[in-house]
N, C-alpha and C positions, 0 to 999 in steps of 0.2 A: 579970115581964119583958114589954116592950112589943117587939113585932116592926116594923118600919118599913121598907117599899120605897121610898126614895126616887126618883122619875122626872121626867127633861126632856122632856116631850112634841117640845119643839124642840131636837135634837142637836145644834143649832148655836148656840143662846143660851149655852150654860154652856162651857167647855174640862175633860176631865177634872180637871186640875189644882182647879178651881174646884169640881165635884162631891166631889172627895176633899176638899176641905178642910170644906166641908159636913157631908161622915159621917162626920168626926175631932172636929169640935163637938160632933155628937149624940152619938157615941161614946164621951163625956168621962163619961156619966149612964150608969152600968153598970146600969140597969134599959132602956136601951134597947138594941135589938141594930136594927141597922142595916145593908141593902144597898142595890146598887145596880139599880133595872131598865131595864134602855138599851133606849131605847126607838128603832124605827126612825123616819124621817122621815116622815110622811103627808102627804099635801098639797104645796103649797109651801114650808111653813114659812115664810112671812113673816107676822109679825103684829105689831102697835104693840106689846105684851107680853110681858115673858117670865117664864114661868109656872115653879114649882116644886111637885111635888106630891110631898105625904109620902101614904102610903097603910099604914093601919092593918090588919095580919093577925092572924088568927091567934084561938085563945079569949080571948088576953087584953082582948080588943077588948068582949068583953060583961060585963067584970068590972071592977074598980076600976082595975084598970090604965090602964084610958084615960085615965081623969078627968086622974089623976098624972101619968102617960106624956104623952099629948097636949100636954098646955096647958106640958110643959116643950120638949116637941119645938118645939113654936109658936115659943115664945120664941127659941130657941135658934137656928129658922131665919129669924125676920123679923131678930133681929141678923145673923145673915150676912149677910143681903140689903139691910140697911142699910149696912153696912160696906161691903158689895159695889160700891155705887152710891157711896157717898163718893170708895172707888177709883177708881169708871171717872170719875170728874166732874175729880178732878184729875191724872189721867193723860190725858185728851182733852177738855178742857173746852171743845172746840167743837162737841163732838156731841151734840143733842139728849138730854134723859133718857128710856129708855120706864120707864115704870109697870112695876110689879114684881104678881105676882101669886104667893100661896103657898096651895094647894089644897090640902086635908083630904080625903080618900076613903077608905071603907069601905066592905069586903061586894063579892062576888062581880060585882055591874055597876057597881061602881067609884061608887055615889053619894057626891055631893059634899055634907060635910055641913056644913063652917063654909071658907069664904075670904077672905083678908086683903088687903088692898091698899095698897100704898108706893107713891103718885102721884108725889111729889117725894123729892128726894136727903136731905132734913132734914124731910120732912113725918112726920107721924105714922102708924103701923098701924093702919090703920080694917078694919074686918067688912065683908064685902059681902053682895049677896044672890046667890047662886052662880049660881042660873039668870039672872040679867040683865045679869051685870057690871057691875054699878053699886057 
């Protein structure tokens, strides 16, 4: 069993409705158990990005679990966030697209150890390099 804290660092990027449907995807893999951690506002909260971060706990995290665990959460969450943006593009398709970002973190200070990025509505999940954004 893989443990998963889902978190919007920006409480104003996602509407619950959108985070439940989120951890009803993930929740579909009964090796994964999945909550929610609502995170408060820091900052302004304005950025070109909005960010979604799975964060890995727990022992299962040093054991095979992740490998399995991980790489089906991944999937599971760059299709939402694909889907997601198809939504918003033909529900307002006069508003700009931002870039999607889906964050991996482990371990007590929260390092970031693989991040994905969906630039465009139909563009492909590419790897970033976490510390540069790029």
């Amino acid at each position: 069993m893989l443990e998963i804290a889902l978190r919007a660092p920006n409480p104003y990027d996602f509407t619950p409705q959108e985070l439940e449907e989120i951890v009803s995807l993930l929740r579909e893999d009964p090796e994964l158990q999945v909550t929610v951690d609502v995170q408060p506002e820091r900052g302004y909260g304005v950025t070109p990005i909005e960010v979604v971060v799975l964060v890995f706990v727990g022992k299962a995290v040093a054991s095979g679990a992740l490998a399995y665990g991980g790489e089906v959460a991944v999937k599971k969450a760059v299709g939402w966030a694909r889907d997601r943006w198809r939504r918003e593009r033909e529900e307002q398709p006069e508003l700009p697209p931002r870039p999607r970002r889906i964050q991996i973190l482990y371990g007590p200070d929260d390092q970031v150890l693989r991040e994905i990025a969906i630039d465009l509505p139909d563009g492909e999940p590419q790897e970033t390099q976490p510390d540069s954004g790029t």
